[in-house]
C-alpha positions in Angstrom: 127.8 -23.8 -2.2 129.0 -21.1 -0.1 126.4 -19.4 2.4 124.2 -22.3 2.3 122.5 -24.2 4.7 124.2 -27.0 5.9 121.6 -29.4 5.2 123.1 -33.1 6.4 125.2 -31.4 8.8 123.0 -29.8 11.5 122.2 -29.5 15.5 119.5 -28.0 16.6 120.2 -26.5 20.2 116.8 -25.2 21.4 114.9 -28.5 21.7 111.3 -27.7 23.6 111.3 -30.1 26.8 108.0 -30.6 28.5 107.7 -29.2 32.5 108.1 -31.6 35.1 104.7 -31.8 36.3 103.7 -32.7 32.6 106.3 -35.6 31.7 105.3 -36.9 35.6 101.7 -37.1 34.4 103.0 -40.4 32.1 105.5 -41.8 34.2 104.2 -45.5 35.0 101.4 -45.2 32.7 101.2 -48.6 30.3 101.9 -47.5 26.2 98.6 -49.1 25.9 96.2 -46.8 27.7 98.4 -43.5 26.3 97.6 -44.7 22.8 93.9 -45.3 23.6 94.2 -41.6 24.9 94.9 -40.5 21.4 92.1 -42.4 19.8 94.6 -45.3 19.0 97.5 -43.2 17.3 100.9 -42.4 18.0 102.2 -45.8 18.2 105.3 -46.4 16.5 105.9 -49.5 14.2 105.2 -52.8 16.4 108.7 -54.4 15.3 110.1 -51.8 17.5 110.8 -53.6 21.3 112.7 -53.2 24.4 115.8 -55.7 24.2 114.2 -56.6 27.8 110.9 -57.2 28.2 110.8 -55.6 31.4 111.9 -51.9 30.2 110.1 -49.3 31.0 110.6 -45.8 28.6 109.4 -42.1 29.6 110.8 -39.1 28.6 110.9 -36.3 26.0 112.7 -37.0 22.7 115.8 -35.9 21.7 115.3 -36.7 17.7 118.3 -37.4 15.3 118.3 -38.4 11.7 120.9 -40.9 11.2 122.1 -42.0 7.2 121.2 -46.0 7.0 124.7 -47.5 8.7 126.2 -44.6 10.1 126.3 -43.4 13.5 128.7 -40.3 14.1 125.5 -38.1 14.9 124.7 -40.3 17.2 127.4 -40.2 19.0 127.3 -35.8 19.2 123.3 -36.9 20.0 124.4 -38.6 23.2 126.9 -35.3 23.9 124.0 -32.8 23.2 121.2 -34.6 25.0 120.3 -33.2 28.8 119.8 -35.7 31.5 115.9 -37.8 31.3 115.9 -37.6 27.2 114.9 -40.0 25.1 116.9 -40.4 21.9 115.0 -41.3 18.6 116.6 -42.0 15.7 115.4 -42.2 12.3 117.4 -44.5 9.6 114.6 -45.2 7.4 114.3 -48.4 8.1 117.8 -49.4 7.7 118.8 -53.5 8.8 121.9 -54.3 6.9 124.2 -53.4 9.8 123.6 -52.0 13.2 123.6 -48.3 14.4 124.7 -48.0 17.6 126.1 -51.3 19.9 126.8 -50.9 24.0 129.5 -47.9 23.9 126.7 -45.5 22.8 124.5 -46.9 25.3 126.7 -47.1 28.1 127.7 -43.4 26.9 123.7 -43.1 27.2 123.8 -44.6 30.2 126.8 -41.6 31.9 124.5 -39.0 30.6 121.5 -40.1 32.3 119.7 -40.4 29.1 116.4 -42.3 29.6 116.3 -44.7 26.9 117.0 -44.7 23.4 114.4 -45.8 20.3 115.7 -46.5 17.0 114.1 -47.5 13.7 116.9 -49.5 12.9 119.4 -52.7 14.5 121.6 -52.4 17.4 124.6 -55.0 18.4 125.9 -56.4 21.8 122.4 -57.0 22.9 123.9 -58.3 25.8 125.6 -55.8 27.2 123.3 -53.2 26.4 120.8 -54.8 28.6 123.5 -55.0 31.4 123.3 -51.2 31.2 119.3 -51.1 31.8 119.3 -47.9 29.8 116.2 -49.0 28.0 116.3 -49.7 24.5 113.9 -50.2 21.5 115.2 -51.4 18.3 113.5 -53.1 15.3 116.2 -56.4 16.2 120.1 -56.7 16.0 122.9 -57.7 13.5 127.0 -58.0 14.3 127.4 -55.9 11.7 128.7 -52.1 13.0 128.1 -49.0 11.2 130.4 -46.2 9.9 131.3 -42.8 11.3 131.3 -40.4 8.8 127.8 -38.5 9.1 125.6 -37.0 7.6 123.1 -36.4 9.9 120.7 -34.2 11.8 120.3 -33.2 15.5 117.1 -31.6 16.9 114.7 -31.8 13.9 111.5 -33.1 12.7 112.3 -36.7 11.8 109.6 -40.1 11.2 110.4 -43.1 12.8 108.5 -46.1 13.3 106.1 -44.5 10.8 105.4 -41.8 13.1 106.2 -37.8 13.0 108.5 -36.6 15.7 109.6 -33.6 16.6 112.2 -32.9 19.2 110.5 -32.9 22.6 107.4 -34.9 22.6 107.1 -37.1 24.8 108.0 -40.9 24.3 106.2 -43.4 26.3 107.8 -47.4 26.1 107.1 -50.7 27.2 107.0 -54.5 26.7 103.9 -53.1 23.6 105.9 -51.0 22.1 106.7 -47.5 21.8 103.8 -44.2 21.6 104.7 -40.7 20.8 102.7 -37.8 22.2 103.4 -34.8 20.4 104.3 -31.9 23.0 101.5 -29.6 22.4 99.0 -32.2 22.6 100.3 -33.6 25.9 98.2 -31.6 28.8 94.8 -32.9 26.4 96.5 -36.2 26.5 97.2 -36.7 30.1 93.6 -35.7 31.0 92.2 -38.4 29.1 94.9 -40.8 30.0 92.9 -40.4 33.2 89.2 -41.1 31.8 91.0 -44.4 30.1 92.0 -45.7 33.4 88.8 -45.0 35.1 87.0 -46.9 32.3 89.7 -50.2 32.7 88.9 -50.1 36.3 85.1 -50.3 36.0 85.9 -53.6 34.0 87.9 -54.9 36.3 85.5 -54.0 39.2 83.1 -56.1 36.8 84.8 -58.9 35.8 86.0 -59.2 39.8 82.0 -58.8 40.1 81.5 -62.2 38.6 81.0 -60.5 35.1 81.7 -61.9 31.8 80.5 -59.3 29.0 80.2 -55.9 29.4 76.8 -54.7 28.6 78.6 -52.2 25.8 79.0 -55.2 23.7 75.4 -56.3 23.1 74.3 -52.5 22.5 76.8 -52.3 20.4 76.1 -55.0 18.2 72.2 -53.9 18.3 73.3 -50.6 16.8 75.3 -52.6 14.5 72.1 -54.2 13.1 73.3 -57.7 14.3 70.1 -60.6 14.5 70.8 -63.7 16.2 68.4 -66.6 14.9 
């Protein structure tokens, strides 16, 4: 209908990007110990892995919603996206064909994206990882997607099973894939701090000679637990 919004078709240019300082607080910092930050949420669907086990994933999120087996959007995604994002894209689920293969990524890869993360397949898994643009995908099929849209740039999207919104921050690994929502980042970066202080006092104490933490057995008194 004339004059309406052109739902399917749209790019959202004023994605929020967190300040350097910020996004440098998570750089190196395991998915692991960010999820424990946020009491053990944010963590995207655990099918979702690096093609290599070795990738590393840090930046803000560039977010596109992709229709199951289609991939023009991702393609404008790539041309949108500022050097250091992460693209995320959202096919529901999709695994009859892939979404993007290696000329996306080594497009990606000219832009200086960071990584991409899809809920979906990708293809050429072998020349994607020659790229070492990292990459996170549910698996992979030979099957390649259309180009005829629609699709959505720059919006709220759920992948994974997780909310995101166009500039939070993605943190990835060999464990998979955490999103920290933008406005919760500075809260989350502080106690990404009091998590590592807490792993090192275990290690200090298994180094020590130390078996089990003393937490456990109060914990298990509070619990009620009686050993006979």
């Amino acid at each position: 209908m004339a004059g309406s919004s052109p739902i399917g078709f749209r790019i959202r240019n004023s994605t929020p990007r967190p300040d350097a300082p910020l996004l440098q607080a998570f750089r190196g910092i395991p998915a692991g110990q960010v999820c424990d930050a946020m009491d053990r949420l944010g963590a995207l669907d655990w099918r979702i892995k690096p093609l290599s086990p070795d990738s590393t994933l840090c930046g803000p999120a560039l977010t596109v919603r992709a229709r199951p087996g289609d991939n023009l959007m991702i393609w404008k995604a790539v041309d949108v996206a500022r050097p250091g994002d992460v693209l995320v894209i959202a096919t529901y689920g999709h695994t009859v064909t892939s979404t993007f293969g290696e000329f996306v990524v080594k497009a990606a890869r000219a832009k200086g994206l960071a990584g991409i993360v899809c809920d979906g397949l990708c293809r050429d898994q072998s020349a994607i990882r020659a790229t070492g643009v990292p990459t996170f995908v549910l698996g992979a099929s030979p099957a390649a997607p259309g180009k005829d849209g629609p699709g959505e740039i720059g919006g709220r999207i759920a992948c994974g099973g997780i909310a995101v919104e166009a500039g939070d921050i993605i943190v990835g690994d060999e464990d998979g894939v955490v999103v920290v929502p933008l406005a919760d980042a500075p809260a989350v970066a502080q106690a990404v701090k009091a998590v590592q202080e807490k792993e090192a006092r275990m290690q200090a104490h298994l180094d020590g000679g130390g078996i089990l933490p003393d937490w456990v057995d109060r914990r298990l008194a509070q619990l009620g637990c009686e050993t006979a």
